[in-house]
C-alpha positions in Angstrom: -29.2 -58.9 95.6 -28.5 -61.8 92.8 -30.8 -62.1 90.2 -33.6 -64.6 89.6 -33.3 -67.1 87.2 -35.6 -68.5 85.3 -37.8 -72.0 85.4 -36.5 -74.1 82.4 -39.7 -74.7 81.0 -39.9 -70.9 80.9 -36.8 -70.6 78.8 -37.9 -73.8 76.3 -41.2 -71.6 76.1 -38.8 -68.6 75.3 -36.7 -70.3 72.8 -39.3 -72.0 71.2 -41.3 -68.6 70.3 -38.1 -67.3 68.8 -37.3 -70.6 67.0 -40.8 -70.1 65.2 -40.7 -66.4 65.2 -43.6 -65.7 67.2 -44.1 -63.4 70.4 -44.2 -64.9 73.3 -46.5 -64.0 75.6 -47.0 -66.5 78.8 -48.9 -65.9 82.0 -51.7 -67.9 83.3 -54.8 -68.4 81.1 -53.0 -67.1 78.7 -51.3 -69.1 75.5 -47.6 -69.4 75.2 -47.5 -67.1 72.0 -49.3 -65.4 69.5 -48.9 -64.3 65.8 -51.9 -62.4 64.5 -55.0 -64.5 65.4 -52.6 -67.9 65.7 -52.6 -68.9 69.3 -50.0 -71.7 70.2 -49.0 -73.5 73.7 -45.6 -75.2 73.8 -45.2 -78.4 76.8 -41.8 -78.9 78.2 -43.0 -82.2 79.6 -41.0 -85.1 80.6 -44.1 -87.5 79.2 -46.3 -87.4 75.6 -49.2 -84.4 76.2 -53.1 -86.4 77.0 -55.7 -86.2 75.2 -57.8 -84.2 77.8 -55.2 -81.3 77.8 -55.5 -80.6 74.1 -59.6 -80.7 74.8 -58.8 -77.8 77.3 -56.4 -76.1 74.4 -59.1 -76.4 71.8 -61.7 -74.9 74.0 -59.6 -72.1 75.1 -58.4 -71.4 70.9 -55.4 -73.0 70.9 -54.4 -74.3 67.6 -51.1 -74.8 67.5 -49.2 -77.1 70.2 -45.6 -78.1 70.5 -44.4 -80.6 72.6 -40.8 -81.6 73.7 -42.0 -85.3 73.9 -44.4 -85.5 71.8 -48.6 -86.6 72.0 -50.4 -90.2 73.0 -52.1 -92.0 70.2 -55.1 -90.5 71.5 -54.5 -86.7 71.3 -53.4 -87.4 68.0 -56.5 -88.9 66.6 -58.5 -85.7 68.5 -56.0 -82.9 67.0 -56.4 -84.8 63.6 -60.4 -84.7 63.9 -60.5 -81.2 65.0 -57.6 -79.5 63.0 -55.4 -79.0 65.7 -51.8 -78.5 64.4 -49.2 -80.6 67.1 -45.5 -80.4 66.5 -42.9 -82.4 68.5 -40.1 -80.3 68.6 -39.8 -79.0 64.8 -41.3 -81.5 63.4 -44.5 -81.4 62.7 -47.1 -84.5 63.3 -50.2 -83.8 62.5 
């Protein structure tokens, strides 16, 4: 029987976790990764992340979120206003 392989945006989440050197947890209503009381999401999306997902993120705890393609103008201003941390790739924006 040949093994499985993974979704892609379940390796970027992987990599991503290691990259930052945090344990990646997954699984749904879960966040991506956690390091002591740090909660963080990572978005292999092929467009910026909305506003109205990072709402979601900030209710469920989620202060850190990386992106592969970044945030609109909108979820910016938001994160900015309610200290959430957004990085797009390494780099962090706000």
């Amino acid at each position: 029987m040949a093994k499985k392989s993974r979704p892609t945006w379940y390796k970027y989440e992987e990599r991503t976790a290691k990259r930052r050197r945090v344990k990646h947890k997954g699984g749904p209503g879960k966040p991506d990764a956690q390091k002591g009381r740090k909660k963080e999401e990572y978005k292999d999306w092929n467009r910026p992340v909305y506003k109205s997902v990072l709402v979601k993120l900030y209710r469920k705890g989620i202060k850190n979120v990386v992106a592969k393609k970044g945030f609109t103008k909108p979820a910016e201003k938001y994160a900015k206003t309610k200290g959430v941390r957004l990085y797009k790739g390494k780099k962090r924006i706000v």
